[in-house]
C-alpha positions as a LaTeX table, in Angstrom:
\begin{tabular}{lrrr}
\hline
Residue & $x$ (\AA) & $y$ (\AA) & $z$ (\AA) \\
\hline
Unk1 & $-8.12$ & $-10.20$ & $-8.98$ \\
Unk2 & $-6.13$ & $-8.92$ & $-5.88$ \\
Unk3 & $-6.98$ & $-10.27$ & $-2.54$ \\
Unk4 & $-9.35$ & $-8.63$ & $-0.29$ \\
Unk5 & $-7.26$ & $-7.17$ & 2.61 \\
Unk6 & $-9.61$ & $-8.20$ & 5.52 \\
Unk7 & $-10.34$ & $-6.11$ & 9.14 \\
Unk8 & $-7.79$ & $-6.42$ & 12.00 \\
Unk9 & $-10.32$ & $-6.17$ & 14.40 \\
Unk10 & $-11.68$ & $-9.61$ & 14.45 \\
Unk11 & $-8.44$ & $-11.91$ & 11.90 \\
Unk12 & $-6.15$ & $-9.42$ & 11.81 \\
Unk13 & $-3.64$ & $-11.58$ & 14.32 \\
Unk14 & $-4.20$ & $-14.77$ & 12.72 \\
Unk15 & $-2.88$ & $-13.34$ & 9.07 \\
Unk16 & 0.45 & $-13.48$ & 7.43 \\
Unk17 & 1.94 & $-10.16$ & 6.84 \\
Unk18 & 3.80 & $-9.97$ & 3.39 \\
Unk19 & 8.07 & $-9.45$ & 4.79 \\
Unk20 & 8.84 & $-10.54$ & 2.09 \\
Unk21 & 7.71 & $-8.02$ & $-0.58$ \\
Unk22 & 9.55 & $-5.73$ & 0.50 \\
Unk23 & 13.64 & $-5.30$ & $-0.11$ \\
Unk24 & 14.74 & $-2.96$ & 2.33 \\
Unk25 & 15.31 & $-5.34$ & 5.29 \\
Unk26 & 18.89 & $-5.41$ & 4.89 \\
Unk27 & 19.29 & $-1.86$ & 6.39 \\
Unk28 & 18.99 & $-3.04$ & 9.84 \\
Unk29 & 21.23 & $-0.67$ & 12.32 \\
Unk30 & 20.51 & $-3.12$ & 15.04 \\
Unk31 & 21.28 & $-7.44$ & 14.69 \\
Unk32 & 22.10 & $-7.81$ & 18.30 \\
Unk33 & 20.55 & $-5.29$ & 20.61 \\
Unk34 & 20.85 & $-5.23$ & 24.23 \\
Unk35 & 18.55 & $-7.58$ & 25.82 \\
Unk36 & 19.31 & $-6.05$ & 29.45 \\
Unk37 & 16.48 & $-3.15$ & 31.08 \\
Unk38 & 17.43 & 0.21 & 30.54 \\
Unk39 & 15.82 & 3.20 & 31.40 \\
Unk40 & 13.37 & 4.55 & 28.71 \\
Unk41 & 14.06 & 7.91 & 27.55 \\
Unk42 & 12.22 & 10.81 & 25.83 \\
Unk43 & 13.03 & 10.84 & 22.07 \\
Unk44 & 12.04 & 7.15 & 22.04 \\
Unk45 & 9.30 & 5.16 & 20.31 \\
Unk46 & 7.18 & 2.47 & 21.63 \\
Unk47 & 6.18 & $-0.51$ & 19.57 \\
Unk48 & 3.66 & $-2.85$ & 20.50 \\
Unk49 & 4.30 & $-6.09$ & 19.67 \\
Unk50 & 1.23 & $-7.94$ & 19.47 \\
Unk51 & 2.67 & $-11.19$ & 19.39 \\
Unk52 & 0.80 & $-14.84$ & 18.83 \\
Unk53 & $-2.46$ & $-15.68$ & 19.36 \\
Unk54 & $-2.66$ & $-17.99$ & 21.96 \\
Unk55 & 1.01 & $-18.12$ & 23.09 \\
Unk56 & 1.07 & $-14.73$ & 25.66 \\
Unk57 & 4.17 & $-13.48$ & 23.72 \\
Unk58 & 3.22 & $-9.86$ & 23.20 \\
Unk59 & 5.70 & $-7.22$ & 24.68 \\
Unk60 & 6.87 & $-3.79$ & 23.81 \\
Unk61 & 9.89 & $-3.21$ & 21.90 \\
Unk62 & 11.99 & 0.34 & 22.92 \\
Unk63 & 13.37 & 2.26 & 19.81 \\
Unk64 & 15.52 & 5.65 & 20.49 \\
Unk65 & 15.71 & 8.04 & 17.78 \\
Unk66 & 18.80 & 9.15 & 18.66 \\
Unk67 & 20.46 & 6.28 & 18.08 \\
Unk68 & 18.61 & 5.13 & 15.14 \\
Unk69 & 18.25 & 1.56 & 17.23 \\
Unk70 & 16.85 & $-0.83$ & 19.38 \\
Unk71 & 17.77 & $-0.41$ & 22.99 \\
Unk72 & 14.89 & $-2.87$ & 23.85 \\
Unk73 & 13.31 & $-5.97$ & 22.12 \\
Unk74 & 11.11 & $-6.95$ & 25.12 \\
Unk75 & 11.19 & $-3.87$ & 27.39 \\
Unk76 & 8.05 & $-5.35$ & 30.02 \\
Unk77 & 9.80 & $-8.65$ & 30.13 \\
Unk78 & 13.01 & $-7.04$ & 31.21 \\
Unk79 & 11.88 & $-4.42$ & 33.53 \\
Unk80 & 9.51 & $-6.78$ & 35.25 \\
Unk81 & 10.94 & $-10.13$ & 35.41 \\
Unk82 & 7.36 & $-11.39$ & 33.03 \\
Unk83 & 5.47 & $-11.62$ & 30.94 \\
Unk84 & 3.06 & $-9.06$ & 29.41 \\
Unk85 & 0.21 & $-11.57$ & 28.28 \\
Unk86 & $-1.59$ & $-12.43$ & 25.34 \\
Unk87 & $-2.32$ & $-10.70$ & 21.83 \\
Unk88 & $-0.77$ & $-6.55$ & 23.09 \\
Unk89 & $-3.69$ & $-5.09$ & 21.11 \\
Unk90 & $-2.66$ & $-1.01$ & 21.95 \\
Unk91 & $-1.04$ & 1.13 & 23.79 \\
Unk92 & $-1.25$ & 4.69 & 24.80 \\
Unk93 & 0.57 & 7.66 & 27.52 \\
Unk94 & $-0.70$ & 9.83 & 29.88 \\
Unk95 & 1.61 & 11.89 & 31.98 \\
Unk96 & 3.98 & 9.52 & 33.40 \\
Unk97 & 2.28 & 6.18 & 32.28 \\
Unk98 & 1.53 & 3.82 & 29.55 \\
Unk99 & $-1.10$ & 1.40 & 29.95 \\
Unk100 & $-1.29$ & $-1.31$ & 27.35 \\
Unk101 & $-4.47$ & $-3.28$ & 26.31 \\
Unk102 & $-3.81$ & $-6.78$ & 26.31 \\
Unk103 & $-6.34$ & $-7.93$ & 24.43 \\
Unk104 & $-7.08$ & $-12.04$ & 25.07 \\
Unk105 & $-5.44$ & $-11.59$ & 28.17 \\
Unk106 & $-8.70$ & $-9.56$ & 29.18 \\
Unk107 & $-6.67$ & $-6.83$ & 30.86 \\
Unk108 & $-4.80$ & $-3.04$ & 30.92 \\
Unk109 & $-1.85$ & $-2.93$ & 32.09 \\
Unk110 & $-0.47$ & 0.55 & 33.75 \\
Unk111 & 3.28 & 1.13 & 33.51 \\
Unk112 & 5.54 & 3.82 & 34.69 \\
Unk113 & 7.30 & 4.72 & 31.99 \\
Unk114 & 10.39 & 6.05 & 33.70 \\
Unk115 & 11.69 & 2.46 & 34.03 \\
Unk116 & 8.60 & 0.67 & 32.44 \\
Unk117 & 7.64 & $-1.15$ & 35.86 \\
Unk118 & 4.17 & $-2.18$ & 36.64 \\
Unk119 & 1.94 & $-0.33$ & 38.62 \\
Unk120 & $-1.54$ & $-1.65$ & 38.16 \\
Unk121 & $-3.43$ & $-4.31$ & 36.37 \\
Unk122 & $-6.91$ & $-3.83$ & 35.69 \\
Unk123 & $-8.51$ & $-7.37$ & 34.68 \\
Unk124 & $-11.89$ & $-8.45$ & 34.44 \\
Unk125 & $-12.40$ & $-6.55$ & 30.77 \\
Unk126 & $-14.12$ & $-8.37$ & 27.98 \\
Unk127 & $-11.55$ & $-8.40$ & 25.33 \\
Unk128 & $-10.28$ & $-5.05$ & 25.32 \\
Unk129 & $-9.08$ & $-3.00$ & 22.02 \\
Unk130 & $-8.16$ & 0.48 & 22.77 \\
Unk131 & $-7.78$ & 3.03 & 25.15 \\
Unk132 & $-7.43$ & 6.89 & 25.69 \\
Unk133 & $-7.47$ & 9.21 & 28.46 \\
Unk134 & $-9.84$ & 12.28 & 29.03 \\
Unk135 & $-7.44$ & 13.88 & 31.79 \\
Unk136 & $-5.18$ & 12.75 & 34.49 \\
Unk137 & $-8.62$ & 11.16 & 35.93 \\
Unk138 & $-10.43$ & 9.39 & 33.92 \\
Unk139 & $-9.65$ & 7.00 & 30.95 \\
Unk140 & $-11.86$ & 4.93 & 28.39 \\
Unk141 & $-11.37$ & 1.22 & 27.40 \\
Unk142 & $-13.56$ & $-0.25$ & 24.14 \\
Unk143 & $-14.38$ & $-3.71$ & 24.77 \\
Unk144 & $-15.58$ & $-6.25$ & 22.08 \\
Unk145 & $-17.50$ & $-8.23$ & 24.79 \\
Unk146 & $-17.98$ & $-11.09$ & 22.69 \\
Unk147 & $-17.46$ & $-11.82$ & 18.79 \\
Unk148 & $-21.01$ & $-13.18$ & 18.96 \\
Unk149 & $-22.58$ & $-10.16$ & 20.82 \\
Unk150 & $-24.95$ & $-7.66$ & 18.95 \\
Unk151 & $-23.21$ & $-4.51$ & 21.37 \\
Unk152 & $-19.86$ & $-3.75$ & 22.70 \\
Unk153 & $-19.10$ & $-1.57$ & 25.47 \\
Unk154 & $-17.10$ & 1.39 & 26.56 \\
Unk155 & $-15.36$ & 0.87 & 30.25 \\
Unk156 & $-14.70$ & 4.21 & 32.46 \\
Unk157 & $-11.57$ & 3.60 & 33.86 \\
Unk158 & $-10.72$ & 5.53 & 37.21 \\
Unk159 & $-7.16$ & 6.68 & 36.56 \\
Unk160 & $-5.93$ & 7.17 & 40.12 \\
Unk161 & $-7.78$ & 4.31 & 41.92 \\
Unk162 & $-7.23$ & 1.78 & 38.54 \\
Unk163 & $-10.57$ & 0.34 & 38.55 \\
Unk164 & $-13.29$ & 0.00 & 36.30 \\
Unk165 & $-15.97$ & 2.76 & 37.66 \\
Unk166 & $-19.01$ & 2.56 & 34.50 \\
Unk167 & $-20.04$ & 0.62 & 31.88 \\
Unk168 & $-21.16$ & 2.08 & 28.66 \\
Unk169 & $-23.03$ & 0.12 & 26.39 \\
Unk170 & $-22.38$ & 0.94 & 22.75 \\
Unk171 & $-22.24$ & $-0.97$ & 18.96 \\
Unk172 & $-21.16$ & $-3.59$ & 17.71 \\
Unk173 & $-17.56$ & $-4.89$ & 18.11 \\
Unk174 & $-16.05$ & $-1.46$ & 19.46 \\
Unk175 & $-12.74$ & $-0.14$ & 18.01 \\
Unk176 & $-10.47$ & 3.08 & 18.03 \\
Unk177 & $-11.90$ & 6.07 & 20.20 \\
Unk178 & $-10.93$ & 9.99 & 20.62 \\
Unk179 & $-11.75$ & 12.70 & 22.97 \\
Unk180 & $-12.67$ & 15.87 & 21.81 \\
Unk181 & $-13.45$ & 18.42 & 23.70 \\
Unk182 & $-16.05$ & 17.16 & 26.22 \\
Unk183 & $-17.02$ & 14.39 & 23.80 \\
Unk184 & $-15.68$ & 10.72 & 23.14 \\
Unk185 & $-15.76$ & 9.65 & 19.75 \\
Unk186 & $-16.39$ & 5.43 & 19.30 \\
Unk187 & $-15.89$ & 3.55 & 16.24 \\
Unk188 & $-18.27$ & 0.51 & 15.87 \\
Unk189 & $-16.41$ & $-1.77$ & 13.60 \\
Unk190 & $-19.18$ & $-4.78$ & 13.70 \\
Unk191 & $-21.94$ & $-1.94$ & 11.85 \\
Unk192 & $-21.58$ & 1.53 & 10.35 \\
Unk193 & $-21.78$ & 3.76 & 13.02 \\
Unk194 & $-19.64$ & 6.23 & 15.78 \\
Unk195 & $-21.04$ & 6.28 & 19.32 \\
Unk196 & $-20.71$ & 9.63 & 21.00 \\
Unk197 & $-20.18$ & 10.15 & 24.84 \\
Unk198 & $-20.30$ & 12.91 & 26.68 \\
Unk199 & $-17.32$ & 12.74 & 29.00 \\
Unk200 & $-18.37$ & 15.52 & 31.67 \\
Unk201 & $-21.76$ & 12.84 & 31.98 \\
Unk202 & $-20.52$ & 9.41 & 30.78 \\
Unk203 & $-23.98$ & 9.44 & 28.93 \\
Unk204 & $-24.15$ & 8.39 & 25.19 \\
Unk205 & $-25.62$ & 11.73 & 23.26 \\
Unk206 & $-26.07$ & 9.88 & 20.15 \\
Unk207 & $-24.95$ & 8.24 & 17.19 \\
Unk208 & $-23.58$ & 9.47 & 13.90 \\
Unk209 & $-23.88$ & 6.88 & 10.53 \\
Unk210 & $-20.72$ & 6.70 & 8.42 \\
Unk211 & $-19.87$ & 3.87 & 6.33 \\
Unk212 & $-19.85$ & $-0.06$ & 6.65 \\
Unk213 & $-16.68$ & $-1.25$ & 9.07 \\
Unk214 & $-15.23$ & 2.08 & 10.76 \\
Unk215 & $-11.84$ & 1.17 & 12.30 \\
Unk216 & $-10.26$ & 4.14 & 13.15 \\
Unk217 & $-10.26$ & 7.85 & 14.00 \\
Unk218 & $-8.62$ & 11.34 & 14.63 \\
Unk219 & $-9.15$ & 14.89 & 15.17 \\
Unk220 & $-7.68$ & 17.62 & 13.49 \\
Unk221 & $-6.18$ & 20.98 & 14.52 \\
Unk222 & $-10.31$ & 22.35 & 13.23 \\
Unk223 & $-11.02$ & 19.99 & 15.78 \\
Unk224 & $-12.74$ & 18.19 & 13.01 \\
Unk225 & $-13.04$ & 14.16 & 13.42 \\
Unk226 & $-12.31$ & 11.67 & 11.02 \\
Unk227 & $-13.30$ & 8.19 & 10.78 \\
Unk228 & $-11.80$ & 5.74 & 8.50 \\
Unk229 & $-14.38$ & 2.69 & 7.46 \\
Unk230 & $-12.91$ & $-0.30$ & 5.70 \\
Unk231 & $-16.46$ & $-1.89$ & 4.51 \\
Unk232 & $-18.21$ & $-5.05$ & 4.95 \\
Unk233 & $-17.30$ & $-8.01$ & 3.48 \\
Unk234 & $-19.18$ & $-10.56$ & 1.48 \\
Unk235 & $-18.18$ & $-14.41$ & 1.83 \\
Unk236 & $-19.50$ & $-16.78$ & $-0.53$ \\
Unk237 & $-20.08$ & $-20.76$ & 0.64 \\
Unk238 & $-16.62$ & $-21.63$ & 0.82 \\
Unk239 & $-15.61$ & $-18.69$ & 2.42 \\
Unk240 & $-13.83$ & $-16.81$ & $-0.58$ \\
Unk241 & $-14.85$ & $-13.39$ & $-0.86$ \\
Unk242 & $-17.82$ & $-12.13$ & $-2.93$ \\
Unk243 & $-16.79$ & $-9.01$ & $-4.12$ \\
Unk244 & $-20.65$ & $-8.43$ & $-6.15$ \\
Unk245 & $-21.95$ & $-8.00$ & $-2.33$ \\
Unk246 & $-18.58$ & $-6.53$ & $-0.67$ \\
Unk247 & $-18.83$ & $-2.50$ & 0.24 \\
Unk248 & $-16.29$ & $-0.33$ & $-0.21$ \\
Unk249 & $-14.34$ & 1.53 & 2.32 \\
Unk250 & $-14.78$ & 5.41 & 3.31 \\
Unk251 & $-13.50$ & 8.17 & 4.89 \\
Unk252 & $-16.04$ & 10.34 & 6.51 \\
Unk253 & $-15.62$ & 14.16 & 7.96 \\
Unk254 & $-17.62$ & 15.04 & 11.85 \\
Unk255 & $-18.56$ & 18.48 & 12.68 \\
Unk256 & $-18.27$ & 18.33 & 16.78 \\
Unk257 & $-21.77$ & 18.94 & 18.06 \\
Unk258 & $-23.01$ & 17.50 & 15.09 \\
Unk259 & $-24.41$ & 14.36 & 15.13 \\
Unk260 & $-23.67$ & 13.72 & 11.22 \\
Unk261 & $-21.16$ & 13.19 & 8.70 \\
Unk262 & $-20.11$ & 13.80 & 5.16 \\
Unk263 & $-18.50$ & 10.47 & 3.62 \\
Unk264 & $-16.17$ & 9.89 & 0.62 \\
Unk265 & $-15.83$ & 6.42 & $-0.65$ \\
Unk266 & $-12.58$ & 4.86 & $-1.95$ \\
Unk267 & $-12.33$ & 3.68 & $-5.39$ \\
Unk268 & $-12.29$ & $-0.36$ & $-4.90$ \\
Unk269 & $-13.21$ & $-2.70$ & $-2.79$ \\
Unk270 & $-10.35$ & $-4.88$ & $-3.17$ \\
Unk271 & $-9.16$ & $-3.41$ & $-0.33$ \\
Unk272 & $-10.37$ & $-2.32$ & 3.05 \\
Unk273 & $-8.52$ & 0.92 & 3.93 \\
Unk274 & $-7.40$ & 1.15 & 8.02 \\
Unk275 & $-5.12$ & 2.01 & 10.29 \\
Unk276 & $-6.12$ & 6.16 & 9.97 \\
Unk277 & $-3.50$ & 8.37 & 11.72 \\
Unk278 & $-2.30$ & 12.07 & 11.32 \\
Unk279 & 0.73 & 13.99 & 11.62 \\
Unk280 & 2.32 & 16.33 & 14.25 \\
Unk281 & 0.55 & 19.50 & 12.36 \\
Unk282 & $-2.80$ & 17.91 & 12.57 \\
Unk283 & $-2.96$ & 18.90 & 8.93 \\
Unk284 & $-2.19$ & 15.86 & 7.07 \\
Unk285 & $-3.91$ & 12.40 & 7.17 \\
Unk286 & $-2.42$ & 9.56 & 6.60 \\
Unk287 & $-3.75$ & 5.25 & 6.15 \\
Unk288 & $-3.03$ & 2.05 & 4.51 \\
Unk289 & $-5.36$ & 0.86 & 0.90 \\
Unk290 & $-4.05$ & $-1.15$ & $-1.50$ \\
Unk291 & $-0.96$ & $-2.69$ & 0.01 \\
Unk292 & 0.51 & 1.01 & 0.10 \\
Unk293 & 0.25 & 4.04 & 2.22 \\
Unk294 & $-2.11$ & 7.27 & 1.22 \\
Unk295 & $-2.26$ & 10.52 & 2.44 \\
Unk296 & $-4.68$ & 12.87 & 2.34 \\
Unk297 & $-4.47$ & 16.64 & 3.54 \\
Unk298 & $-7.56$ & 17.73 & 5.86 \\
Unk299 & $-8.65$ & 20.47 & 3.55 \\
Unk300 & $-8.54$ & 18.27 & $-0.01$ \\
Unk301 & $-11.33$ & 17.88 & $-1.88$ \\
Unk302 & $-10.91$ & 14.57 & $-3.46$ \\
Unk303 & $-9.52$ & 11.27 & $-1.68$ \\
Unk304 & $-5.86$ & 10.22 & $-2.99$ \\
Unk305 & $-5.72$ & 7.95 & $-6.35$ \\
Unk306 & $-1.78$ & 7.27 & $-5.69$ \\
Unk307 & 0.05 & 6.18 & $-2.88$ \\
Unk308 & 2.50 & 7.86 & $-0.94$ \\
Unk309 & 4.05 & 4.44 & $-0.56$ \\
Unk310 & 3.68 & 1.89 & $-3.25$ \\
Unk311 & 3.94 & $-1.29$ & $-1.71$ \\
Unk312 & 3.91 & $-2.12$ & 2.22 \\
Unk313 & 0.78 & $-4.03$ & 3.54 \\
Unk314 & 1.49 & $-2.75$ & 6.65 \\
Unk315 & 0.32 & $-4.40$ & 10.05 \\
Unk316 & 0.85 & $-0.97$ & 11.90 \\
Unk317 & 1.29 & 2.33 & 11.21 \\
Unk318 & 2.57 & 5.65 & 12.63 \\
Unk319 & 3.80 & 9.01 & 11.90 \\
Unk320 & 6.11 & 10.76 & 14.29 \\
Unk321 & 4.69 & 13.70 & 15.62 \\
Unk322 & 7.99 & 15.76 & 15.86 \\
Unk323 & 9.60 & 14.86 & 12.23 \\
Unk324 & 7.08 & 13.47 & 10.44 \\
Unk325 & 8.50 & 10.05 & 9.80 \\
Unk326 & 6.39 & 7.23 & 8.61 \\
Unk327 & 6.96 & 3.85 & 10.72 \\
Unk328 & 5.25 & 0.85 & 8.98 \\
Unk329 & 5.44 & $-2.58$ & 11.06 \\
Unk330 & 5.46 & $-6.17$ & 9.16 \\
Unk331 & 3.93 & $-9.04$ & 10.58 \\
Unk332 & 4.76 & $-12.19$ & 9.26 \\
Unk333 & 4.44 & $-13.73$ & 13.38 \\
Unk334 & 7.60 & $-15.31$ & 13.54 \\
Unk335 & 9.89 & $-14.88$ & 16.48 \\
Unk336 & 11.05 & $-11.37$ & 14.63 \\
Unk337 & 9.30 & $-8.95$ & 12.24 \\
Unk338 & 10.46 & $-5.63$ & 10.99 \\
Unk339 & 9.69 & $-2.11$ & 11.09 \\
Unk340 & 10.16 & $-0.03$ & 8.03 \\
Unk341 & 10.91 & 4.03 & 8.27 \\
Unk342 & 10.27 & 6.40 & 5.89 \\
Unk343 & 10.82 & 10.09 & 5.34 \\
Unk344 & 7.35 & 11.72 & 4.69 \\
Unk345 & 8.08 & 11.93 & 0.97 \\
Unk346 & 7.72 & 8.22 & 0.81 \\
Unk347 & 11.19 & 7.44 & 0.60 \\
Unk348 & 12.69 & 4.79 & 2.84 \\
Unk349 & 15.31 & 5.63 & 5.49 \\
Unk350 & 15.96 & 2.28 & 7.11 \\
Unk351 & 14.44 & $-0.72$ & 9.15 \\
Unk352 & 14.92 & $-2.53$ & 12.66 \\
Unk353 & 13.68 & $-5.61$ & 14.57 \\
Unk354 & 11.24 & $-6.20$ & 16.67 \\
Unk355 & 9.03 & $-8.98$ & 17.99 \\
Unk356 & 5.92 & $-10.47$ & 16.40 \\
Unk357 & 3.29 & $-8.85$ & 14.57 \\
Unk358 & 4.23 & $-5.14$ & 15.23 \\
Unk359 & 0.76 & $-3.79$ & 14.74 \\
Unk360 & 0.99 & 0.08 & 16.65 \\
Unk361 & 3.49 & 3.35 & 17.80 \\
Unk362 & 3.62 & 5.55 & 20.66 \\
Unk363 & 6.40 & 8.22 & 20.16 \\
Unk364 & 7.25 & 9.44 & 23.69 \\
\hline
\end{tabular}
């Protein structure tokens, strides 16, 4: 029987990614990149490193597309003489800024990204997951609180004055978000439902039940939302998996100003699918199952039996927005792990490296 390919949100840094399935690593345009700052340029891709629990080794490496190479392994730790903390859970841009949630470091950090120096810190969060940003203004953080906790929260974040402003309380274990419209979409990993906020108020309107373990979610050019659910797991005494008692994972279709959802379950629960994202067209979904990658087109009837690549087990994922590449990250937590391109057929184009446990792109 295959292994069970647990949630990120609560082991996902302590596991092993699987390098070593995988035979493309020898196309690697860049052994010894330039370790020196350099100013980041458009055309570039972010990857967040998360690095290893524990050891505050997470940074950001810098990849430019028009080089095909690394220009940066540790970008933060070169453009501010330290270090960016422990476990680099997300990132995400607004305007002229990244801010990175650093995750057992309890914190977002704000970044110009003209030369990637620090311009805030916000602390004080309660092991923070993700963020996005509603407008130049206002930003949202989701918060796990505590792995014990029966809610998580939602932090407003005040984008000019960098400060926490509102609490909002929400479900359990908090993960991925999106705005759409005037409404903030939160995934509630620790249960089976998506909190919705309205972001003119900051005042939950309700909640909508989708399946066991949502993880992610996106919006679509209909202005649809999607939220991926990767189910709940079963353990048996000596913590092996019971698979009689495990759900399987979903994928489950929001009207906006609906506070309901139609679901589709995937085929096995050997697996628990993650790590949704979608394409430049906002036509074409895309997430890991299986050990490979699936894709799914936003006006298919049926979920996806094959993959669109075979074998992977990826730790991140991303698909350029301009060119519709496929970037899947490795994590094995060494000092190095890869990151794997492919075309949007599936087939590879090369890979690069990076620091530990790749687990997330921003394409800037």
């Amino acid at each position: 029987m295959k292994p069970f390919i647990a949630f990120t949100s609560l082991t996902g840094r302590l596991l092993l990614g699987s390098a070593a399935a995988l035979t493309l690593l020898a196309c690697d345009p860049d052994n010894d990149p330039n370790p020196g700052a350099a100013p980041v340029v458009t055309n570039s891709v972010f990857v967040i490193n998360e690095g290893n629990f524990g050891r505050s080794n997470a940074d950001i490496s810098l990849f430019s597309k028009a080089s095909n190479s690394v220009i940066n392994r540790s970008l933060f730790a070169s453009a501010t003489n330290a270090t960016l903390g422990d476990v680099a859970q997300s990132m995400a841009v607004r305007d002229s800024l990244g801010y990175i949630v650093v995750n057992n470091s309890n914190k977002l950090e704000v970044v110009s990204l003209a030369k990637f120096r620090s311009k805030a810190t916000i602390k004080d969060l309660m092991l923070p997951r993700y963020f996005v940003a509603a407008s130049s203004d206002k930003g949202y953080v989701t918060e796990t609180v505590s792995y014990t906790a029966a809610n998580g929260r939602v932090s407003v974040i005040d984008l000019k004055a960098n400060r926490v402003v509102k609490t909002i309380e929400v479900g359990s274990q908090p993960e991925r978000l999106a705005v759409v419209g005037s409404r903030l979409y939160v995934t509630n990993s620790g249960g089976n439902t998506v909190t919705v906020i309205n972001t003119n108020t900051d005042v939950v309107e309700g909640t909508i039940t989708v399946g066991d373990g949502p993880n992610s979610v996106v919006a679509d050019r209909d202005g649809a939302v999607w939220v991926l659910s990767g189910g709940q797991v079963a353990y048996n005494p000596d913590f092996s998996i019971d698979y009689s008692r495990t759900t399987k994972g979903s994928l489950a279709r929001i009207v906006p100003g609906q506070l309901m959802a139609t679901t589709r379950e995937v085929p096995s629960n050997l697996s628990a699918p993650g790590r949704l994202t979608i394409n430049g067209s906002l036509d074409q979904l895309y997430y890991t199952y299986l050990g490979g990658v699936y894709t799914l087109g936003i006006n298919e009837a049926t979920l996806p039996t094959t993959p669109l690549i075979k074998r992977g087990s990826f730790y991140g994922l991303g698909v350029d927005p301009q060119d519709g590449t496929i970037y899947g990250g490795l994590a094995s937590f060494t000092a190095a792990d890869k990151v794997i391109r492919f075309r949007n057929t599936g087939a590879a184009i090369d890979s690069f490296t990076v620091l530990a446990g790749p687990n997330g792109f921003v394409f800037y």
